[in-house]
N, C-alpha and C positions, 0 to 999 in steps of 0.2 A: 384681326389684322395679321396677314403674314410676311412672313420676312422671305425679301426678294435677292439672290447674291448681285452685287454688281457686274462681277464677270459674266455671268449669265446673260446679262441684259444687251441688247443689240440696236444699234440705232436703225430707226422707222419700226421699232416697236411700241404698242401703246397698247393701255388696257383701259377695263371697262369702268373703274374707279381710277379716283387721284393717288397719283406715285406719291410717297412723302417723304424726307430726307427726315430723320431723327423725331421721329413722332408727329409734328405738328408744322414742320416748311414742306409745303410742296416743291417737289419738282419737274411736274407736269400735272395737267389736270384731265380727266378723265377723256379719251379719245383722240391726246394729242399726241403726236409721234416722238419720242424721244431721240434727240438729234446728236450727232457726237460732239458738239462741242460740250451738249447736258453730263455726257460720260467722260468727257476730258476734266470738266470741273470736278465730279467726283472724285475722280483721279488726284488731283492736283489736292483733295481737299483730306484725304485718306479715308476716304468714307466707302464701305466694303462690304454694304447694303443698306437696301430700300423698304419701305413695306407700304401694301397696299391692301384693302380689302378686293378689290377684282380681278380679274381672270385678264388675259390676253388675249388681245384682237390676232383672229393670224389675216393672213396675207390673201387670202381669198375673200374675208369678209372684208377687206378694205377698200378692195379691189373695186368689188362691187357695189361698195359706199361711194367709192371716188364717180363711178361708172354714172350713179344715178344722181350725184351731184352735176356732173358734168351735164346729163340729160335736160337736170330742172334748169339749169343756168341757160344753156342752149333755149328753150323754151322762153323761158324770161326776158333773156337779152334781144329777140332774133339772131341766133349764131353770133353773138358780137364778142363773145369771151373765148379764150384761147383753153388749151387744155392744159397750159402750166398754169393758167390761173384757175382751173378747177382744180386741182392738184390740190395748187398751195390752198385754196379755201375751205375744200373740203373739211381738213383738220378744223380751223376755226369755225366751218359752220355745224361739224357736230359738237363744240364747247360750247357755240351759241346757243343750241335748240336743246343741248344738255340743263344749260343754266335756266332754261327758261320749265323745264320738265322739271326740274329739281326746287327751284323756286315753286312754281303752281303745287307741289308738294307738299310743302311750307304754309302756306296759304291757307289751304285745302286742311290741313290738321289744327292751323290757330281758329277757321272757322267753325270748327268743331268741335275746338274746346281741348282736342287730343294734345298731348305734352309732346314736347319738341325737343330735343337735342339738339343745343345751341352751337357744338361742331357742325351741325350740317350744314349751318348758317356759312356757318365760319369756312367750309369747304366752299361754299360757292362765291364767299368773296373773294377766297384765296384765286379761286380758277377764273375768275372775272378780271380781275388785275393781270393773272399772267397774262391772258389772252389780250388784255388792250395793249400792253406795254410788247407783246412779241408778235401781233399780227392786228396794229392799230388798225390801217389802212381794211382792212375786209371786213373788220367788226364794225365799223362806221358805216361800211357801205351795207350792211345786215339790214342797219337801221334807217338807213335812208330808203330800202325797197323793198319795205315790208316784206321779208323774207318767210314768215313764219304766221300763220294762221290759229286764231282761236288761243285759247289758253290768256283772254285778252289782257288779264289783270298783271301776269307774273311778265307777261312779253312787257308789257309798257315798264313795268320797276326792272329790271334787266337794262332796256334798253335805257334809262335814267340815272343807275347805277353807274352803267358801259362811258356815258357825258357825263357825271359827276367825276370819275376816275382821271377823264380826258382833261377838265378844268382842274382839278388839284393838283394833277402831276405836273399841267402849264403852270402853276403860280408855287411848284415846288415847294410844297407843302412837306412835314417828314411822313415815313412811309408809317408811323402808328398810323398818324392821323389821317394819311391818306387810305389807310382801312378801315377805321372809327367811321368817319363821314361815308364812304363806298357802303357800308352795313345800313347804316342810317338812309340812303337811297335806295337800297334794295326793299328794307320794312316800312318805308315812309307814308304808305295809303295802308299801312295792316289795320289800319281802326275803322276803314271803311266796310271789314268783315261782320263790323259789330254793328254797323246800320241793318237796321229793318230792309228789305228785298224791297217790297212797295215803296222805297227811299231811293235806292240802290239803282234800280232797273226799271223808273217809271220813265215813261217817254213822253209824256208834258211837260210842261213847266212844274217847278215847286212853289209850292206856299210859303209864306215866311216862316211858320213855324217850322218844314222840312227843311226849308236853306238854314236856319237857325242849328236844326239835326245836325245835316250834313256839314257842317262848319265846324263840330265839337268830334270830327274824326281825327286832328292831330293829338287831341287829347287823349283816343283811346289807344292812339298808336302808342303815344308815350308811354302808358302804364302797361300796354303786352310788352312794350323793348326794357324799361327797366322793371318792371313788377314779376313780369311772368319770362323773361326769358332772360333776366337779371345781367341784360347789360347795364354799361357803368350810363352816368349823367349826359358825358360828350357823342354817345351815340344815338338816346332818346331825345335829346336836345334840338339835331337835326332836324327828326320827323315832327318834331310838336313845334318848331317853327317856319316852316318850307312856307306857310301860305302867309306867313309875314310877310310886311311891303316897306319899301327900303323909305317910302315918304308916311309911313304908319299907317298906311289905309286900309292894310289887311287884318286877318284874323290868327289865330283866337285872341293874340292878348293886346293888339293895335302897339308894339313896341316899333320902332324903327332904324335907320340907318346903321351903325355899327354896334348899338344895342343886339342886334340880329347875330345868333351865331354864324361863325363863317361858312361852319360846313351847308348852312339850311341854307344862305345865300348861294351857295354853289347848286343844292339841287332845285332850289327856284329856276335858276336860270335853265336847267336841265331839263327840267319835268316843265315847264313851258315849251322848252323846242320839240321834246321827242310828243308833247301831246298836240303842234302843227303836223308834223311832217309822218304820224301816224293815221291809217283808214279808221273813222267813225261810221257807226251808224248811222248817225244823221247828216255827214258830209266826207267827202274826198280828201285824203291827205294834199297835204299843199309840199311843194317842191322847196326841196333844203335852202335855196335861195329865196323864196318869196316868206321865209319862216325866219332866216337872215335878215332880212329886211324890219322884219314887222319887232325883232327883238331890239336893234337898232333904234326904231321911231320910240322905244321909251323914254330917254329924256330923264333916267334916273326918275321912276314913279316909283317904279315896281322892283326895279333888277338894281343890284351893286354896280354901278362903272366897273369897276375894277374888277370885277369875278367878269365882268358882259367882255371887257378888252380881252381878257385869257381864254376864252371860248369862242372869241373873233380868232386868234393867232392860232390856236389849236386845228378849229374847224376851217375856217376862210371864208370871206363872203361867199364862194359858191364849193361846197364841202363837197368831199373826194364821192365821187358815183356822180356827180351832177353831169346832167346831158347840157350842153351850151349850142349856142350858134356864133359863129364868129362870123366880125364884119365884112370876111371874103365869101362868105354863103354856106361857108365848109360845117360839119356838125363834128363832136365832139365830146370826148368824158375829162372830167377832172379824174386825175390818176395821185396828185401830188399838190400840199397846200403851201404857200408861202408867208407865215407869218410876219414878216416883215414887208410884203405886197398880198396883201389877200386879195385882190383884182388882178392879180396876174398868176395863177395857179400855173406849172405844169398840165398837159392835155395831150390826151392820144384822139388822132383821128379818126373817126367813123362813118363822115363820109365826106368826102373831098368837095374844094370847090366846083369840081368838073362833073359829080352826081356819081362816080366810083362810092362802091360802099365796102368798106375791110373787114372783113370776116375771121376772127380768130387774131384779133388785136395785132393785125397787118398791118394798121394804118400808122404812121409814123407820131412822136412823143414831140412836141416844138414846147419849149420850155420861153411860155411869153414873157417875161420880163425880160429877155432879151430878142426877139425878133417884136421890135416898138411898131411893126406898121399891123400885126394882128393885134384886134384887140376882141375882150365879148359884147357881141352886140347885145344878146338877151339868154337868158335861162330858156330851157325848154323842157316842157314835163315827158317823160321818158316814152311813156304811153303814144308821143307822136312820132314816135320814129318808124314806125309800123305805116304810117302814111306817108312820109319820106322815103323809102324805100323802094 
């Protein structure tokens, strides 16, 4: 770890590792730009350096990061993104594909049996939290458009973690234990390592006795989180309860309702939506609204009301990237949620009621709770806008 001088340091610099203020707070996470009000605080705080273990991005590699960000997004959207919105996501999407690299790491060494270093852990919850709490709006939308290929197992607890983070910080939770629980989603399937592959990776159906198997994975998660990587009780707790059910019908130990830690209520409701609205091999992710919906028709079975409400106000019925149709013909993206109307999000237009389509987020922002005569007529999966066009 070396030691960084403050004065030295320049905003829209970023390095290849996490910056950390006094050994163990971050103050940016690997690849994000350090911004001046990051250096005003230090100032203000008399703190006269940083240390990090990585090197310095300079200004030509970012350049070219930003470059090819910009590329893939153009590609993805049809030209529908602007180049200040590849800017600003660039940063967040190399913390996202970071976390997701660094996690399958993680993984990759408890499958193996290899000892782990439990700061690494602890680095990637640190830089998960920054990044929801300082560039919510783009990490949401990571996950709504499957941004990120392969590595299937560390992307889906990522993206799980990313919605656990979103739900704690709505029901203001303190920030221990909105790290405690965030760790606890990130390790929450680590027991599914220790399944047999012919369990893991069959493409039939299971037998009872493999669903029986694969049922006793919160179990093995629990003893890597506190056995082998000697976190405390409130963080294995999480992952040895997620497949509990709020009317006792789940597994492993059929407890129920607020029996159920909170934190494990929170990544239930988490690791249900991110496993709709993510691609499977044996079916097509479904659209953040139709994934809305289907968590909604529980009826208090499965999910907590109360953690289900904090994940409606967070996210909104139709959560920020959703493509809509509104009832003038016009198409459209959620940009901005309203938790106190989650049916009337802010939206930038994409293509007008007159068949104009805005290219480079030209199209104007109508913030519907107040213009009462547009309303959404229906969600639209993104994929049709290529035929609209």
């Amino acid at each position: 770890m070396k030691k960084i001088p403050v004065k030295s340091l320049r905003a829209g610099s970023s390095f290849t590792e996490p910056v950390y203020i006094e050994g163990n707070s971050i103050l940016v996470p690997a690849g994000i730009a350090i911004r001046k009000k990051d250096l005003d605080r230090l100032a203000s705080w008399g703190v006269d350096s940083v240390t990090t273990d990585g090197e310095i991005i300079n200004a030509d590699e970012q350049a070219k990061e930003a470059g090819e960000a910009k590329k893939a997004a153009e590609q993805k959207s049809g030209g529908l993104l602007s180049l200040t919105d590849v800017k600003e996501n660039s940063g967040a999407y190399r913390t996202y594909t970071d976390l997701i690299s660094k996690l399958d790491e993680v993984f990759t060494n408890i499958g193996s049996g290899v000892a782990i270093e439990v700061r690494s852990i602890d680095n990637i919850t640190g830089g998960l939290l920054y990044v929801v709490r300082e560039q919510r709006d783009q990490i949401i939308g990571f996950i709504l458009g499957g941004e990120v290929s392969g590595r299937e197992m560390a992307k889906s607890s990522v993206n799980t973690a990313i919605l656990t983070a979103l739900i704690a910080l709505e029901m203001k939770l303190p920030n221990h234990k909105v790290m405690q629980i965030t760790t606890g989603a990130l390790l929450h399937d680590a027991g599914m390592l220790r399944l047999p592959k012919e369990i893991t990776e069959k493409k039939g159906g299971l037998s009872a006795a493999e669903i029986q198997r694969m049922q006793a994975h919160p179990l093995y998660t629990y003893k890597i989180i506190c056995k082998e990587l000697l976190y405390p009780e409130d963080v294995g707790v999480v992952a040895l309860q997620h497949h509990e059910r709020w009317d006792g019908e789940g597994y492993p130990r059929r407890i129920s309702g607020t029996a159920i830690d909170l934190g494990a209520r929170i990544v239930s409701v988490a690791d249900a939506f991110e496993a709709m609205v993510s691609e499977k091999p044996y079916r097509n992710s479904m659209m953040g609204y139709q994934a809305m919906k289907n968590l909604l028709s529980d009826n208090s079975r499965r999910f907590d009301p109360d953690v289900l409400k904090a994940f409606i106000q967070t996210m909104g019925i139709y959560p920020i990237g959703s493509i809509i149709l509104l009832n003038n013909g016009a198409i459209a993206r959620v940009v901005e949620v309203r938790g106190n109307a989650p049916l009337r999000p802010n939206i930038r237009i994409l293509i007008d009621e007159f068949g104009k389509v805005f290219k480079q987020d030209e199209g104007d922002i109508i913030e519907l709770l107040t213009e009462k005569s547009l309303f959404i007529a229906k969600a639209l999966d993104p994929r049709e806008l290529s035929k609209k066009k």
